[in-house]
Every structure is written in C-alpha cells, then in structure tokens.
C-alpha positions as CSV (number, residue, x, y, z in Angstrom):
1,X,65.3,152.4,122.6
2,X,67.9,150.4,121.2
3,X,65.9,147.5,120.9
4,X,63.2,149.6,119.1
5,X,65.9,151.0,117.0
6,X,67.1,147.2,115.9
7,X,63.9,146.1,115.4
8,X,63.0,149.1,113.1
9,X,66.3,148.5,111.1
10,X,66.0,144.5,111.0
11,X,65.2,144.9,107.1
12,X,68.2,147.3,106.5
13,X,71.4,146.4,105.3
14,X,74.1,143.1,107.4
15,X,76.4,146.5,107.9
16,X,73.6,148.4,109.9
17,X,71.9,145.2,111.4
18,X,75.3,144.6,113.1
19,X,75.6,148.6,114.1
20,X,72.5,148.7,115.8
21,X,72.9,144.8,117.5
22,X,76.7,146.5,119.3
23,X,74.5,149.5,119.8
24,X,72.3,147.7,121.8
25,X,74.9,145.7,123.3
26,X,76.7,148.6,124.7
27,X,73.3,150.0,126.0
28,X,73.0,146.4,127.6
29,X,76.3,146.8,128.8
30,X,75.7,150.5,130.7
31,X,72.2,149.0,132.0
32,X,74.5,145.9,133.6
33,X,73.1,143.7,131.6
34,X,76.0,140.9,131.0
35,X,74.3,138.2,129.5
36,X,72.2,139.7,127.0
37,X,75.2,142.7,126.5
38,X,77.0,139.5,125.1
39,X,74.1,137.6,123.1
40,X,74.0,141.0,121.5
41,X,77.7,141.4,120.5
42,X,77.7,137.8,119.4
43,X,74.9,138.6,117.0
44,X,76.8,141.5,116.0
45,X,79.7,139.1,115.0
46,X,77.6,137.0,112.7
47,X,75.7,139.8,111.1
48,X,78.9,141.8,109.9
49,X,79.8,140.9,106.6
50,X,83.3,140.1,105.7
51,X,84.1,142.7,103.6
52,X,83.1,146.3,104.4
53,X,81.6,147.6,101.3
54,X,79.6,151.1,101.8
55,X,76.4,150.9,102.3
56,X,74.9,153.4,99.2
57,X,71.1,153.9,100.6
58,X,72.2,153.6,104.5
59,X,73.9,155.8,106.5
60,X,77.6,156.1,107.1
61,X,78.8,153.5,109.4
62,X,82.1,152.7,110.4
63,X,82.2,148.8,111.6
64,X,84.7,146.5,111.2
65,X,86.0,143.2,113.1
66,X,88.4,145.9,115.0
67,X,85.8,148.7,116.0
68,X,83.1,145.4,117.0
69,X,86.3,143.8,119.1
70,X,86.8,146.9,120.4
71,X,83.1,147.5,121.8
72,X,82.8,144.1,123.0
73,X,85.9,144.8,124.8
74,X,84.0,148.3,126.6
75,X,81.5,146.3,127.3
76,X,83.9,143.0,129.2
77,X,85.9,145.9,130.6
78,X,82.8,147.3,132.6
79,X,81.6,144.0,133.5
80,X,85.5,143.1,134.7
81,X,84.9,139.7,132.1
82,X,88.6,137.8,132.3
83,X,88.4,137.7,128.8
84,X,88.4,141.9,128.1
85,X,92.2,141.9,128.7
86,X,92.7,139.8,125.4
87,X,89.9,141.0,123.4
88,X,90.8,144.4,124.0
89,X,95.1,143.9,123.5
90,X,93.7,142.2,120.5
91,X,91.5,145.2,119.1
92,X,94.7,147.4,119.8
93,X,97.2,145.2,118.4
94,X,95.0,145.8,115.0
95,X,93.5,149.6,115.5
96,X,94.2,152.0,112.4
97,X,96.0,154.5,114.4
98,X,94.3,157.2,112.4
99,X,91.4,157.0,115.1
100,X,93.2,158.7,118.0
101,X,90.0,159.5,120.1
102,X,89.2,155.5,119.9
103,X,92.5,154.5,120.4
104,X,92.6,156.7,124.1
105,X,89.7,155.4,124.8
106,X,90.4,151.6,123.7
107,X,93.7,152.3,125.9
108,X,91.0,153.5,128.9
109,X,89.5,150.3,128.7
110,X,92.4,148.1,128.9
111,X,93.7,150.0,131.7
112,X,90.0,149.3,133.7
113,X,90.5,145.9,132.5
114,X,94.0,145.3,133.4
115,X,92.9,146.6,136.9
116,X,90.3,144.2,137.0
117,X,92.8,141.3,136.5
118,X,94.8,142.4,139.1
119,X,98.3,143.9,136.7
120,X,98.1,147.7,138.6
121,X,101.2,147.9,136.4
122,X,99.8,146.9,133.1
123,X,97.0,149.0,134.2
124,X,99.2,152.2,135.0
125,X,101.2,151.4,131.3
126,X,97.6,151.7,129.2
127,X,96.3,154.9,131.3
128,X,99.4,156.8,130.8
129,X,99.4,156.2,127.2
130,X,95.3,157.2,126.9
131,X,96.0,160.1,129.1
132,X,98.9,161.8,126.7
133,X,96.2,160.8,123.7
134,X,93.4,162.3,125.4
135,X,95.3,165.3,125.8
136,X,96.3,166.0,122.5
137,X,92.8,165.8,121.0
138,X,91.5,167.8,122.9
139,X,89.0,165.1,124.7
140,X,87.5,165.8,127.5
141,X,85.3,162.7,127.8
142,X,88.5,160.2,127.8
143,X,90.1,162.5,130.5
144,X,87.0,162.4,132.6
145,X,86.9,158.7,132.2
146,X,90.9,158.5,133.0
147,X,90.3,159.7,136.5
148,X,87.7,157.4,137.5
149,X,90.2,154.3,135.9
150,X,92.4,156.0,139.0
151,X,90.0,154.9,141.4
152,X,89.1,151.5,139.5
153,X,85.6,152.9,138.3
154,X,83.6,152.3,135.0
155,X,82.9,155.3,133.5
C-alpha cells in the first residue's frame, strides 16, 4: 500500500514525496525489509527540501531533518543497525521538546537500540526517561512498547 501510495503522490509536492518515501520505509522496516527500509529513507533524505515551507494545496505534514532522523532511527532500532544508537542520540540531541509523545517514543527506541549494542545501562537510562513521558501523556502505545524494550523486543 505504501508503495501504491508513493507512486500515486510521485507528482505531488518534494515535502510529501519525502513523507510518503519514510512512510514506506517504516512499512519496509515492520515487513523486515532492511535493505529496501534503507534505500527508502535515503530517498527520503534527498527529496526533503531544505527549508520546510507549507505545503498550500497538500496536506499537513510535519517533516523535517529531525522527525526523518528520527524514523530512520525506528527503523535501525528494529533491525538492531550499529548505526541506530547515533542516529537516534542525534535526532534527540535536536528534537523540539514540544513533541512529548515523539520524544517517549524516540527515547523507546534508543533504549531498544542501546540494548542492541550491548549498554543494558544506557538502555535502562532512555526507558526510564520514555516511561515517566509516556505516563504523563497519557500514552498507552509507548507504555505498551516500554514493556516489550524490558524483554529486548521490537514493538
């Protein structure tokens, strides 16, 4: 479907053509798909345009090199990539902190990824920090995903 939905949108706007490309890189990403997760991303990258001027005939997207760094990083995270650890302590380092629910479940990710790299402590540090976000928005998705970072499962 996100394939379809990329090639249905390949005449809209750079903004939406790099959407729907970490869309589909995401989807890659759940389906296990590595390689083309990645191609994906990468042509996310080069279709996002510098500057993030709205988009007046599309719909509301919100894109930028942080949330694109910070999908990729879902993505490496799940796939236990050495590289998600940086990627993802990068995305955080420059996350608007206005975006709590992201920032829990950036903070999920590099938990699963610090796991993955073998720093249990690192790894503890990051879910700690998503688990006292998650609770105070209310979010019942990032808590669900917390307990399976426990256990050192993608969720």
């Amino acid at each position: 479907m996100s394939a379809h939905a990329r090639e249905t949108g390949r005449q809209g706007s750079p903004l939406l053509r790099a959407w729907l490309a970490a869309a589909h890189g995401e989807a890659l990403a759940a389906a296990g798909r590595q390689a083309a997760s990645l191609r994906a991303f990468e042509d996310a990258a080069r279709r996002l345009p510098t500057a993030a001027a709205p988009d007046e005939d599309g719909p509301y997207l919100a894109l930028d090199a942080v949330h694109l760094a910070r999908w990729r990083g879902h993505a490496l995270a799940r796939f236990g990539h050495p590289d998600a650890v940086s990627v993802l302590a990068s995305a955080l380092s420059a996350h608007d902190a206005e975006f709590s629910r992201a920032e829990a479940g950036l903070r999920t990710d590099l938990a699963l990824a610090y796991l993955a790299s073998g720093e249990p402590e690192a790894a503890h540090a990051q879910r700690e920090a998503a688990s006292v976000i998650a609770e105070s928005v209310g979010s019942a998705r990032q808590r669900r995903r917390l307990r399976s970072v426990r256990t050192g499962e993608v969720a």
